[in-house]
SEVOVO-561717 format. One record per residue (C-alpha): chain; x, y, z; residue number from 0. Coordinates in nm, 3 decimals. Example, Ala and Ser with C-alpha at 12.3 -4.5 7.8 and 13.67 -1.06 7.14 Angstrom:
# residues 2
{'A',{1.230,-0.450,0.780},0};
{'A',{1.367,-0.106,0.714},1};
//
This chain:
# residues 388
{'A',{12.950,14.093,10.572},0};
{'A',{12.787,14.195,10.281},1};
{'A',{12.868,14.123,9.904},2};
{'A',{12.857,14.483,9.779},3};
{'A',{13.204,14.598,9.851},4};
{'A',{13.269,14.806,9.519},5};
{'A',{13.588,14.991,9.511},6};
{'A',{13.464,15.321,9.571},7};
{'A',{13.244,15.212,9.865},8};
{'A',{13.652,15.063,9.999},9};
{'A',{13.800,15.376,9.966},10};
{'A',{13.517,15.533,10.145},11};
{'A',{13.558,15.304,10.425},12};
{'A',{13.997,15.338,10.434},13};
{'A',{14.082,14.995,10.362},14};
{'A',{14.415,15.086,10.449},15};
{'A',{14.303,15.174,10.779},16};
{'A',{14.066,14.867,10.862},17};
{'A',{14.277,14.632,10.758},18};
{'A',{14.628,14.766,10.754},19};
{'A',{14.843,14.903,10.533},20};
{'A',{14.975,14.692,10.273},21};
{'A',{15.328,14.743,10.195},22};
{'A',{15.496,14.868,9.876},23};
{'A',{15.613,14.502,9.809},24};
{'A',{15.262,14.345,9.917},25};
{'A',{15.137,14.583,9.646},26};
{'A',{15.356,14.433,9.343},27};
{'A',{15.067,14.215,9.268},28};
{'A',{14.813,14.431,9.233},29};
{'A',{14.997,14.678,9.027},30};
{'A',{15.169,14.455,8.789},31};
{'A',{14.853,14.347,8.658},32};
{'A',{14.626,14.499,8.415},33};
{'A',{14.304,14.442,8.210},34};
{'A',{14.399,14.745,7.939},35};
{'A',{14.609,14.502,7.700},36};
{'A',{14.570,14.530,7.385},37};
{'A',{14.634,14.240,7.307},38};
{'A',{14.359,14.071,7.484},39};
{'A',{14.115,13.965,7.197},40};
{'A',{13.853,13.733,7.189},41};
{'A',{13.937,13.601,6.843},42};
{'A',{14.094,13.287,6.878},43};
{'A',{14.435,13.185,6.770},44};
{'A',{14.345,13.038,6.449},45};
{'A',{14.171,13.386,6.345},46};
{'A',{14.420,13.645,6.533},47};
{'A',{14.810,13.611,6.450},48};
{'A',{15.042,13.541,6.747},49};
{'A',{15.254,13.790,6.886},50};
{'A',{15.549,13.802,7.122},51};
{'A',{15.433,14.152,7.226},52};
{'A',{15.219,14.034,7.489},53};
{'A',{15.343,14.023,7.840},54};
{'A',{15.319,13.805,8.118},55};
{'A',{15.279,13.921,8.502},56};
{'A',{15.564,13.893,8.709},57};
{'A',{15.686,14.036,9.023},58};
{'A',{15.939,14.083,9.243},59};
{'A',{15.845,13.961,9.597},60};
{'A',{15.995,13.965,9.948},61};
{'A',{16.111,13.697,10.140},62};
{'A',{16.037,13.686,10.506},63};
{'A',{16.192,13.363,10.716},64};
{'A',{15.922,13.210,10.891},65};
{'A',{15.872,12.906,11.100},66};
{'A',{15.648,12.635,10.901},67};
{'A',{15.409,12.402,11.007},68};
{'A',{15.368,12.158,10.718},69};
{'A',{15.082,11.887,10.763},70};
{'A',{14.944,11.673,10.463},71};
{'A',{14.649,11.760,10.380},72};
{'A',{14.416,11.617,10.156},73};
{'A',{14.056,11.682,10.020},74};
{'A',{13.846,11.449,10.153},75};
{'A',{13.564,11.338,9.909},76};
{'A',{13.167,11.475,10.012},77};
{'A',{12.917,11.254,10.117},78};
{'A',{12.671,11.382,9.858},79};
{'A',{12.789,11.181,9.486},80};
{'A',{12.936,11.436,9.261},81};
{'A',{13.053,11.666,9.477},82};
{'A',{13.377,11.685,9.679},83};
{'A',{13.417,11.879,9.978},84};
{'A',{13.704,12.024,10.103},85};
{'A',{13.843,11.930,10.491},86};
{'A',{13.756,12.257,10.640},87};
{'A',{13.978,12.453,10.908},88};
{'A',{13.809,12.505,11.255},89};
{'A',{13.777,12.906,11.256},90};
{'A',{13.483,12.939,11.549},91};
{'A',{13.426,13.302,11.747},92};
{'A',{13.545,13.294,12.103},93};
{'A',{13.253,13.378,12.352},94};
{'A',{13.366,13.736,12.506},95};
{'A',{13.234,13.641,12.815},96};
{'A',{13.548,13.406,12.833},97};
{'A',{13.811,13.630,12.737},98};
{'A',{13.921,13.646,13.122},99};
{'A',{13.896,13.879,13.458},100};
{'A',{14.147,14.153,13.269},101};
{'A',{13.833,14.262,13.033},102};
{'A',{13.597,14.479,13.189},103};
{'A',{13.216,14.437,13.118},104};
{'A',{13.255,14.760,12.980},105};
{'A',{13.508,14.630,12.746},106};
{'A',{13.269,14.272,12.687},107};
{'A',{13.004,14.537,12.614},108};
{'A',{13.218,14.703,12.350},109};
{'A',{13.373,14.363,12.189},110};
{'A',{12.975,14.241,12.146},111};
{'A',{12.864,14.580,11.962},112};
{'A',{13.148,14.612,11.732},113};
{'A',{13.110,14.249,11.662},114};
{'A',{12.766,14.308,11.525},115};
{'A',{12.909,14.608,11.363},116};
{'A',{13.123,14.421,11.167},117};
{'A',{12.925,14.136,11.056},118};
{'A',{12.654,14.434,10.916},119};
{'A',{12.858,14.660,10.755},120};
{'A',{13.130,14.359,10.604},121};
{'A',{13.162,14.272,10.297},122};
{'A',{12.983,13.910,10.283},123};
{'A',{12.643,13.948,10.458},124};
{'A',{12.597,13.685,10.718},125};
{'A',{12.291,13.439,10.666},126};
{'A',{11.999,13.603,10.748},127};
{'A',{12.094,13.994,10.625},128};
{'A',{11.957,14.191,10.359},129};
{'A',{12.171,14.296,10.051},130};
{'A',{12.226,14.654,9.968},131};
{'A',{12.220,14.812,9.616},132};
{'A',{12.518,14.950,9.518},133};
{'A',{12.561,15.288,9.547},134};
{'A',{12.271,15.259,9.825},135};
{'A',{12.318,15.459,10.138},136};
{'A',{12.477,15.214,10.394},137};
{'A',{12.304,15.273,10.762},138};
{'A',{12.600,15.414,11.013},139};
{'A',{12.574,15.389,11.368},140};
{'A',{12.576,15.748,11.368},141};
{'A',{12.627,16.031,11.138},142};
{'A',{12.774,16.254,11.431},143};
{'A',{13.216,16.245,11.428},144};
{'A',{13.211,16.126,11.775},145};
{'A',{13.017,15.855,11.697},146};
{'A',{13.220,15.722,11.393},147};
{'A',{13.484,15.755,11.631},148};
{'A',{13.348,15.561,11.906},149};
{'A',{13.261,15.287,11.661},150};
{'A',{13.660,15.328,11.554},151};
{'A',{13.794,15.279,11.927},152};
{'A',{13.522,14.984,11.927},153};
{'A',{13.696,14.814,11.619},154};
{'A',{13.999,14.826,11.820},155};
{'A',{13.897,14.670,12.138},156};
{'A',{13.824,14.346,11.956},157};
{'A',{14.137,14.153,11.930},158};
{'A',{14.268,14.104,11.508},159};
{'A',{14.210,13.766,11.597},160};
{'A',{13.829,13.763,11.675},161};
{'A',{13.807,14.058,11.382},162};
{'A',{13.936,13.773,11.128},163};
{'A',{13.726,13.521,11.240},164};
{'A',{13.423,13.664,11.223},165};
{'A',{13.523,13.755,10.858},166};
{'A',{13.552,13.425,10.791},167};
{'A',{13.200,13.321,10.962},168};
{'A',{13.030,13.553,10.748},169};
{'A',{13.157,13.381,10.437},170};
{'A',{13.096,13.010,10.557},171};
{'A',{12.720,13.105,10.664},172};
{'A',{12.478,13.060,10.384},173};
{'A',{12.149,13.015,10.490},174};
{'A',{11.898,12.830,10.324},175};
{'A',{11.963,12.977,9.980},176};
{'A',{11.963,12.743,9.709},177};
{'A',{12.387,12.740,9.655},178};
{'A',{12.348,12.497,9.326},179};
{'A',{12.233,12.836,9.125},180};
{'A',{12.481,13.041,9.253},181};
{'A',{12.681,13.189,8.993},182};
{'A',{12.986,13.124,9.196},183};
{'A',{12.930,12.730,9.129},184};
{'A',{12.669,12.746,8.838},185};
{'A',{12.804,12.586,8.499},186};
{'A',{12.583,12.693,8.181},187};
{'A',{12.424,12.412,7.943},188};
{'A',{12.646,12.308,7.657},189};
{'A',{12.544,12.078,7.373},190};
{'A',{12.887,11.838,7.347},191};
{'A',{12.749,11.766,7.004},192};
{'A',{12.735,12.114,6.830},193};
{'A',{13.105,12.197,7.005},194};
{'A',{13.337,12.391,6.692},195};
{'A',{13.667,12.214,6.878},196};
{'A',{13.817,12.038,7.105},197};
{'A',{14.061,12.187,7.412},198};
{'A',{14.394,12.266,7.240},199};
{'A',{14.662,12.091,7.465},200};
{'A',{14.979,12.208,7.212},201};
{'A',{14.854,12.597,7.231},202};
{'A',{14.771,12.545,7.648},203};
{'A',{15.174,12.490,7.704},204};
{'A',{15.330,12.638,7.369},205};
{'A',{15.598,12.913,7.448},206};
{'A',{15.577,13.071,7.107},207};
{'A',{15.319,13.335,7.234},208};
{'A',{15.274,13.479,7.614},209};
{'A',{14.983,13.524,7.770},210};
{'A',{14.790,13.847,7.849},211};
{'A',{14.720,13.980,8.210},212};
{'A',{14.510,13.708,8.335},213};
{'A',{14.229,13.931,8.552},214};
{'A',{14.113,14.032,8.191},215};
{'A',{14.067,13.676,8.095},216};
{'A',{13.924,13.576,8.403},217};
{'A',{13.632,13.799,8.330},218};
{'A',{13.555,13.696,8.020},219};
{'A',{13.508,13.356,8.158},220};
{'A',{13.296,13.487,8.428},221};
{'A',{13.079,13.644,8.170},222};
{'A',{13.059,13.279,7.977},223};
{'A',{13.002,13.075,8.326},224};
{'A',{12.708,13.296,8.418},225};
{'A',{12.515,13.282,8.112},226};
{'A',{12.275,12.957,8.124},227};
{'A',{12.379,12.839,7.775},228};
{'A',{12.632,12.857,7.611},229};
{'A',{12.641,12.877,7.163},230};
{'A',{12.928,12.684,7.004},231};
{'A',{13.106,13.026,6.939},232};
{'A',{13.094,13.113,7.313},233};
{'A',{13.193,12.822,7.386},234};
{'A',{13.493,12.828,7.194},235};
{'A',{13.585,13.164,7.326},236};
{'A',{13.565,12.992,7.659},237};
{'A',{13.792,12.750,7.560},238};
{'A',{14.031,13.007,7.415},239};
{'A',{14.044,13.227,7.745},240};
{'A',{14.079,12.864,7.937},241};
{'A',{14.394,12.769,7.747},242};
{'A',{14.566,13.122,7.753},243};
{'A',{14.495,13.066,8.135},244};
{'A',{14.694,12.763,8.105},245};
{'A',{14.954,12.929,7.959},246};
{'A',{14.983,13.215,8.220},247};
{'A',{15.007,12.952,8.494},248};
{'A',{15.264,12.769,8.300},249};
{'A',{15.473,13.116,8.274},250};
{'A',{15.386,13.297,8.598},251};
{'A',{15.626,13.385,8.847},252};
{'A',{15.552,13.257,9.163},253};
{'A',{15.659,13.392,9.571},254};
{'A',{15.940,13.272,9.764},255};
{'A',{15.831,12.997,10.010},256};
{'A',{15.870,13.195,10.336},257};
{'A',{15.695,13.499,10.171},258};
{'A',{15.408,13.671,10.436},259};
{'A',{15.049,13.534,10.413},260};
{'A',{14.932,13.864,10.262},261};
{'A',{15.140,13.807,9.937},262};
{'A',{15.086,13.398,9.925},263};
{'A',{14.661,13.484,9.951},264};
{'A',{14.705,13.691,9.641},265};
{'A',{14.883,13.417,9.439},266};
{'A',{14.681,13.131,9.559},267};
{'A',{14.395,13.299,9.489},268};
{'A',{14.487,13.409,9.117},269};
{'A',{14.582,13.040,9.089},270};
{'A',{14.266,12.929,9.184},271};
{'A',{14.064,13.119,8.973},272};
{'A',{14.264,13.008,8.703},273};
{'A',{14.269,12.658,8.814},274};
{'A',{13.861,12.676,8.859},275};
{'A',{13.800,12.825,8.527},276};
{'A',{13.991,12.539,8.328},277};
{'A',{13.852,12.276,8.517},278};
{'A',{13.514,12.358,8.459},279};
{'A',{13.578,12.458,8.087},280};
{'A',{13.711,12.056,8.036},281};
{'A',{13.413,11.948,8.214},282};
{'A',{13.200,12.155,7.995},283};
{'A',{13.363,12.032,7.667},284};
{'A',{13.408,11.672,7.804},285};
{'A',{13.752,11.563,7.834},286};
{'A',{13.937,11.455,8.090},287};
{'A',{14.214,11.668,8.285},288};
{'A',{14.494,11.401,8.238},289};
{'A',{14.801,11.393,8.061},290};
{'A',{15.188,11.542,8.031},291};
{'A',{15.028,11.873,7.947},292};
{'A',{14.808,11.907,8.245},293};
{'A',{15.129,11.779,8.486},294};
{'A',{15.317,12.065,8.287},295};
{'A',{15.076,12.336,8.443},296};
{'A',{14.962,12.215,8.761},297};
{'A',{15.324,12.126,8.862},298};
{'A',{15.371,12.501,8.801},299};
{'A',{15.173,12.570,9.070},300};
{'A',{15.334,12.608,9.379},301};
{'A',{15.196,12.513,9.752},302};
{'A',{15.491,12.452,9.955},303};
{'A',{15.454,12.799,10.140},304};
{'A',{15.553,12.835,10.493},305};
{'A',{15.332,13.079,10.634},306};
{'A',{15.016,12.904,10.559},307};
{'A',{15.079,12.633,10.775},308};
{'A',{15.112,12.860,11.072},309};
{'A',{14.786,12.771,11.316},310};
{'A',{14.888,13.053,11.582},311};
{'A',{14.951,13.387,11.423},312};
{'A',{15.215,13.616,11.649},313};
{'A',{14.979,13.801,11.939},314};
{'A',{15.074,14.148,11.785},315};
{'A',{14.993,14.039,11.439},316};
{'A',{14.725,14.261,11.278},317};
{'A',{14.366,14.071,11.157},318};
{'A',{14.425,14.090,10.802},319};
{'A',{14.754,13.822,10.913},320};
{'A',{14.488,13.616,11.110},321};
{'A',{14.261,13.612,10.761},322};
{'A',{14.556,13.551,10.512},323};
{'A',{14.621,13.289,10.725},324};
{'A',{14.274,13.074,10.685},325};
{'A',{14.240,13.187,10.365},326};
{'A',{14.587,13.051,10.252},327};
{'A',{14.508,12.694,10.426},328};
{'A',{14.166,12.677,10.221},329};
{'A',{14.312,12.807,9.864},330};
{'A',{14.585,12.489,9.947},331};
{'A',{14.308,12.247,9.996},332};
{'A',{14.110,12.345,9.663},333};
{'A',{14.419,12.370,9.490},334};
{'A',{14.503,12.015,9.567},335};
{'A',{14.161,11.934,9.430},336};
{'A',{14.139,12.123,9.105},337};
{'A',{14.463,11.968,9.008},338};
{'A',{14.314,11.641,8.984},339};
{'A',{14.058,11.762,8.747},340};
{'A',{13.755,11.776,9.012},341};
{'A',{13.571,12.167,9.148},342};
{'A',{13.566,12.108,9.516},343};
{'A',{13.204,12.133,9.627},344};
{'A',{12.942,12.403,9.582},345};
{'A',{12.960,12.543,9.984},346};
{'A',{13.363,12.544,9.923},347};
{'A',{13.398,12.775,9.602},348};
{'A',{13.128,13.021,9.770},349};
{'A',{13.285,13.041,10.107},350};
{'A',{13.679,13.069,9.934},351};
{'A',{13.524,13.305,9.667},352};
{'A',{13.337,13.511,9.892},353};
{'A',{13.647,13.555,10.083},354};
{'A',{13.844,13.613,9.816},355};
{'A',{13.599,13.890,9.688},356};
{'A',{13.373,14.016,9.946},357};
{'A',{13.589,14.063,10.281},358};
{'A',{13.742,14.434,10.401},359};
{'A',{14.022,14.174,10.500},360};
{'A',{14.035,14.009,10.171},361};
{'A',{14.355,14.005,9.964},362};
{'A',{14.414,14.399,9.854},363};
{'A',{14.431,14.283,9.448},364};
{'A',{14.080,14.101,9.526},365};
{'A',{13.936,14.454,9.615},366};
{'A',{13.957,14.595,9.305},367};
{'A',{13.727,14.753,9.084},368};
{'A',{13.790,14.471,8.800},369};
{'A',{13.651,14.187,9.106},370};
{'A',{13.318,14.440,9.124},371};
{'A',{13.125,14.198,8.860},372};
{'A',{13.227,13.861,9.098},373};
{'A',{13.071,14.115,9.422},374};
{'A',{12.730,14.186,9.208},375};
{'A',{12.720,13.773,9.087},376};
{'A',{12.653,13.760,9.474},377};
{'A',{12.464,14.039,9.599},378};
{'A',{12.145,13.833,9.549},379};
{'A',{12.205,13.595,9.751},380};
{'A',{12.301,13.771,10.035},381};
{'A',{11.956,13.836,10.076},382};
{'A',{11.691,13.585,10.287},383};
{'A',{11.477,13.609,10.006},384};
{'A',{11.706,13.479,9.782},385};
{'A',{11.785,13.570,9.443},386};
{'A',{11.527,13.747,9.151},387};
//
């Protein structure tokens, strides 16, 4: 994997192709939302006057009966203080030379080089690789068309399963890097006493206004949470954006419980982004995350899905399914978390944010060009020497 996936270098490479086609209903997500609202200012309320012009996302979504495996499970606090780990699922790469007498060495042989292949040319660089500049020529196997489709008929030989665990391998493995300055985790210095206001509860839930499209909002806040200080008037922004993303989780439309994987990713994962940006705004301004308004939004949140409970994916299924699948099951887990006012730990938000971002299997709304900013916060630190 590396972290430079940009959306022109995923069209280049056919994400519809690698990682199959998403459907026309899958794509509801992506499409609804948009970052061109006009409405989206940074002035905050007391400066800009409210208006019921601004819309919400929403979508219609399909529901697909599926059998559910529902455990409990629970984050399970780290052993280092301050930090709180999440109980991670057991995604490990089967050794091909155990895949059985039907598989040729030929075909062994084949499953090892596309392996490499994949964790190379992926989107999240295993520990170890070097990052590429964007817009950088990426090294092919071979320029030839035979080649490329060698390496295709390669790709193909290595079961969806082994294809979406090695994805998620190359997001857990970080090295030796230093993850407490990565921007995924990183919170910038505030002084508490300097702060203009406090976190608005009453505008956070208020239905007099809706909120914008929330992918706009969540990069503003990215652009706040990477900066190593913050003013009082950033911070305030901050805390605008954070309660407007209160109020889209509070108004959002949520999937049916027995919707596919591929659909619950892309709303767990907009939920958690959400979810991490308000949490660590509070912390920031110093108040707790208690209260009838914070059981208003995070009981808005929904986590009772089917699919993400199911362990064994149909044989047929294709790898994104596999992916969805581990990726739904972590996005759960630091749900749970969030919602009692705590980040899960530093390892966590990089491995469920560089699989959220930086995957060729990730969710399709993830691989957008408006995510490209979250890609170059880790492009650094895909590299063994670390960041600048």
């Amino acid at each position: 994997m590396q972290c430079g996936l940009s959306a022109g270098e995923g069209r280049k490479r056919g994400f519809e192709s690698l990682c199959e086609s998403d459907s026309d209903e899958a794509s509801a997500w992506l499409d609804s939302d948009s970052d061109h609202d006009a409405s989206a200012s940074t002035v905050p309320p007391a400066k800009q006057p409210r208006s019921g012009q601004e819309l919400h996302e929403s979508s219609s979504l399909p529901v697909t009966q599926q059998q559910s495996i529902s455990p409990q499970m629970a984050p399970s606090a780290s052993a280092l203080p301050g930090t709180h780990s999440l109980r991670a699922s057991p995604v490990a790469l089967s050794d091909p030379t155990h895949w059985g007498a039907s598989h040729s060495q030929k075909e062994v042989d084949a499953a090892d080089a596309l392996l490499e292949l994949s964790t190379s040319t992926s989107s999240v660089e295993a520990a170890g690789g070097g990052a590429r500049e964007q817009g950088g020529e990426e090294p092919q196997p071979s320029t030839s068309a035979e080649s490329t489709q060698s390496a295709r008929r390669l790709r193909k030989r290595l079961p969806a399963a082994e294809r979406a665990a090695a994805e998620v391998s190359a997001a857990i493995a970080l090295g030796n890097l230093p993850t407490s300055s990565h921007p995924f985790v990183r919170l910038p210095v505030v002084d508490q006493s300097k702060l203009l206001r406090s976190f608005s509860t009453t505008t956070a839930v208020c239905e007099g206004w809706l909120t914008v499209k929330p992918t706009l909002l969540l990069s503003r806040a990215r652009e706040h949470l990477a900066k190593p200080s913050l003013t009082p008037e950033e911070m305030e922004k901050l805390t605008y954006d954070a309660e407007r993303l209160c109020k889209y989780i509070v108004h959002a439309t949520s999937p049916d419980k027995h919707a596919p994987s591929r659909i619950v990713a892309e709303y767990l994962g907009l939920q958690f982004l959400c979810m991490d940006v308000i949490v660590a705004t509070l912390q920031l301004l110093g108040e707790p995350a208690r209260g009838p308004w914070w059981e208003r939004v995070t009981g808005k949140i929904r986590l009772d899905f089917s699919s993400q409970w199911q362990l064994l994916a149909p044989p047929n299924a294709p790898a994104k399914t596999h992916y969805s699948n581990v990726l739904c099951r972590e996005l759960n887990l630091a749900l749970r978390l969030l919602m009692t006012g705590k980040r899960p730990s530093d390892v966590d938000l990089i491995k469920i944010k560089r699989m959220l971002f930086c995957s060729q299997l990730s969710p399709r709304r993830f691989r957008g060009s408006e995510f490209d900013a979250w890609r170059n916060d880790g492009k650094p630190f895909c590299s063994p020497k670390g960041p600048a």
